[in-house]
DODOFI-904282 format. One record per residue: residue number from 1; x, y, z of N, C-alpha, C in turn. Coordinates in steps of 0.1 Angstrom, whole numbers, plus 5000, padded with zeros to 4 digits. Layout:
BEGIN
  nr n.east n.north n.up ca.east ca.north ca.up c.east c.north c.up
 NUM      X       Y    Z       X        Y     Z      X       Y    Z
...
***
This chain:
BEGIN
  nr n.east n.north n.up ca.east ca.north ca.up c.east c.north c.up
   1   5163    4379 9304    5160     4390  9295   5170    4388 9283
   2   5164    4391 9272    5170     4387  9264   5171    4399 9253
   3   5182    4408 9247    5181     4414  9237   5190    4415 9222
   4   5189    4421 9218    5190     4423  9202   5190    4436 9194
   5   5201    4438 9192    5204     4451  9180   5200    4450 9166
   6   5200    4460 9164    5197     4459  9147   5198    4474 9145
   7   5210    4479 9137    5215     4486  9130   5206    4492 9119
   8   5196    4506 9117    5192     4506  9108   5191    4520 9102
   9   5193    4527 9091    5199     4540  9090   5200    4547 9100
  10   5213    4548 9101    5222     4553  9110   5221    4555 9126
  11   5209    4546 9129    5203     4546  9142   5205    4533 9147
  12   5198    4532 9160    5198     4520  9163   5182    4516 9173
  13   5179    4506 9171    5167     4497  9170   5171    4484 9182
  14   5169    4483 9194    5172     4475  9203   5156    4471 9205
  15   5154    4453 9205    5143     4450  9214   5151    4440 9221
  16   5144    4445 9233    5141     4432  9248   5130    4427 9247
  17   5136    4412 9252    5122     4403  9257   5124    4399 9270
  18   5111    4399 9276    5112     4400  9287   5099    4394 9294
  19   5095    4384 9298    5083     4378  9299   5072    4381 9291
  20   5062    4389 9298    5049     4387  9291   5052    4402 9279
  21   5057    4415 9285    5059     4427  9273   5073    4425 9267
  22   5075    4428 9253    5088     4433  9252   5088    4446 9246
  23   5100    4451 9245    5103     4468  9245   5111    4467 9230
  24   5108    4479 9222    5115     4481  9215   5123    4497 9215
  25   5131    4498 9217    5137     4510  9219   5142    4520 9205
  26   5138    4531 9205    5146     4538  9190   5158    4547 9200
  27   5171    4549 9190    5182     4556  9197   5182    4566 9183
  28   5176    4581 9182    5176     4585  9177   5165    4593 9168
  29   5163    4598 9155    5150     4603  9152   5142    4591 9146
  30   5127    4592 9150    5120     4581  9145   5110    4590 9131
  31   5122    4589 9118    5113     4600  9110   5111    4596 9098
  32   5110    4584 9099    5105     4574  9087   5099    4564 9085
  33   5087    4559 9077    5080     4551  9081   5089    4536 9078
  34   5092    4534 9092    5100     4525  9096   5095    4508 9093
  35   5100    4498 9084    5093     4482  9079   5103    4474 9094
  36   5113    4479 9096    5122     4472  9102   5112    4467 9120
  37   5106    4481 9125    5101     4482  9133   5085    4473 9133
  38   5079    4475 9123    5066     4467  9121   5071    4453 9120
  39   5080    4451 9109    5083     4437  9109   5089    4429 9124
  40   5093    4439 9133    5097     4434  9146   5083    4432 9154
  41   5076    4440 9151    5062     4440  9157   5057    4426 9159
  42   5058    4425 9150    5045     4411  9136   5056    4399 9141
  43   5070    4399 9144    5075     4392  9150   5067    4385 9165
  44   5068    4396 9174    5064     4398  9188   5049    4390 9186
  45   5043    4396 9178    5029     4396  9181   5029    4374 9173
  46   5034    4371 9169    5037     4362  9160   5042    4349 9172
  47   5049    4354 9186    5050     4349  9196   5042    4348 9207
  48   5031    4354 9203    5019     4352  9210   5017    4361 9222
  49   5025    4373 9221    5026     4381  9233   5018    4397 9229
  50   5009    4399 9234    5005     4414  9233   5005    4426 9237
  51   5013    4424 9247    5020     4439  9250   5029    4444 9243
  52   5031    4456 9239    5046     4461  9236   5048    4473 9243
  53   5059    4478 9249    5067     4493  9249   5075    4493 9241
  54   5067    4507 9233    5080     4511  9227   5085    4527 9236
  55   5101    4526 9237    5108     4534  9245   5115    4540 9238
  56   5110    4557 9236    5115     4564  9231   5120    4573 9234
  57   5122    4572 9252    5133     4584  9259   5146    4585 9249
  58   5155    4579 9242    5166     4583  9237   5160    4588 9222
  59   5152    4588 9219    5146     4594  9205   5148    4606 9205
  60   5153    4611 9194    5153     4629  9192   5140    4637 9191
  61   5135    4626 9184    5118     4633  9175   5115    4621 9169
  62   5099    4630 9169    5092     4617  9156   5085    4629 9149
  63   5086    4622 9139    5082     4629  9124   5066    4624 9121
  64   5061    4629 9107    5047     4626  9105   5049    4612 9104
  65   5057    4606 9092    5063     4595  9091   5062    4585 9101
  66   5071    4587 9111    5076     4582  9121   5061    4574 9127
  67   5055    4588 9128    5038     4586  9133   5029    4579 9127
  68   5032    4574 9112    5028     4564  9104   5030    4556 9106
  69   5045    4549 9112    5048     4535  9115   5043    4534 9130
  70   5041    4541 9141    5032     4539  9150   5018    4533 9147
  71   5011    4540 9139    4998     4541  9137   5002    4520 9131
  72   5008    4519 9124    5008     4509  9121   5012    4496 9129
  73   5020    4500 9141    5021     4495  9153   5005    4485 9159
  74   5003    4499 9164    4987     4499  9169   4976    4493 9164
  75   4976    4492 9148    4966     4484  9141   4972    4467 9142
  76   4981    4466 9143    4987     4454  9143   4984    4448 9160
  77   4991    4452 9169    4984     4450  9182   4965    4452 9180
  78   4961    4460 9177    4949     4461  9179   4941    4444 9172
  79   4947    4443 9165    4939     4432  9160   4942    4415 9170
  80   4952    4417 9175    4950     4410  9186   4947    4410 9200
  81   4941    4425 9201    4940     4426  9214   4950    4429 9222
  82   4955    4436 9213    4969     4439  9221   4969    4454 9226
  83   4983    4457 9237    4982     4474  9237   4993    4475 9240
  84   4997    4487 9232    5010     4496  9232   5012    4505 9248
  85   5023    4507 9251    5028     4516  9262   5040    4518 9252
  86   5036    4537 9257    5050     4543  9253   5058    4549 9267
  87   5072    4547 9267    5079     4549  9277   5088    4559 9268
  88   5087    4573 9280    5099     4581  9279   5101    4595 9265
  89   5082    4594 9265    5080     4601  9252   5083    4621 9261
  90   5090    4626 9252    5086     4637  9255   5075    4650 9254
  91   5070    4661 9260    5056     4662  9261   5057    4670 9245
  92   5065    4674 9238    5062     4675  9223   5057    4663 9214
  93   5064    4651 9215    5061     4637  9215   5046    4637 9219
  94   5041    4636 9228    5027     4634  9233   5018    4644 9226
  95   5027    4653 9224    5011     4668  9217   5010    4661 9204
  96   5018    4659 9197    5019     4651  9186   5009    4638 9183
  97   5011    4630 9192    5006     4623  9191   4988    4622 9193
  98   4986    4631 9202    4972     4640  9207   4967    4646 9193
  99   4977    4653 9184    4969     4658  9178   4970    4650 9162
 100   4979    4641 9165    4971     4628  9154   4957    4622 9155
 101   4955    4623 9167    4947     4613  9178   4948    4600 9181
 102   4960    4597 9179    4967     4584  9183   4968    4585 9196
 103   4968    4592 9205    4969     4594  9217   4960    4582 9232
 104   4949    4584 9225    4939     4573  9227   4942    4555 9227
 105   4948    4553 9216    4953     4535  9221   4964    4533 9220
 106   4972    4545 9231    4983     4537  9239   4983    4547 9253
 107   4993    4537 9260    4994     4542  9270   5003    4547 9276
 108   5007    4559 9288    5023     4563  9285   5026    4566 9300
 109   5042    4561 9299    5049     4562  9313   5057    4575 9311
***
């Protein structure tokens, strides 16, 4: 397993790799539409792997924003046949996301 920090307003951005999925973790609020995160994406997906979790049990919140760089997630996976798992969302997190209707192409632990 292999990880990696990245420092990015005033938060922090951890991905593991880890065989076939890797995880990208937010420590903190996810409330901006985040390049640092897609460009990690486009990384991932660029290594030929199409799973991702992203794990957001230590996230405070996500914003509309935040929900934009998701959405952007998903379109990026989606075009390879990829699919998202979210880990550790809280059930405000999930209504949220239900009532984007993003709720539908991912999946959640």
């Amino acid at each position: 397993m292999l990880e990696s920090d990245i420092s990015a307003n005033d938060r922090r951005v951890k991905r593991t790799m880890a065989g076939e999925t890797d995880a990208i973790a937010i420590n903190g609020p996810l409330d901006f539409n985040d390049t640092l995160i897609v460009t990690m994406v486009q990384q991932i997906i660029n290594e030929g792997k199409k799973a991702l979790a992203l794990d957001l049990s230590k996230a405070s919140y996500v914003s509309s924003p935040g929900i934009a760089t998701i959405i952007k997630v998903i379109k990026k996976l989606q075009v390879v046949g990829g699919q998202l798992l979210i880990i550790g969302a809280t059930p405000d997190m999930i209504n949220c996301f239900s009532t984007a209707r993003i709720d539908r192409f991912m999946k959640f632990m």
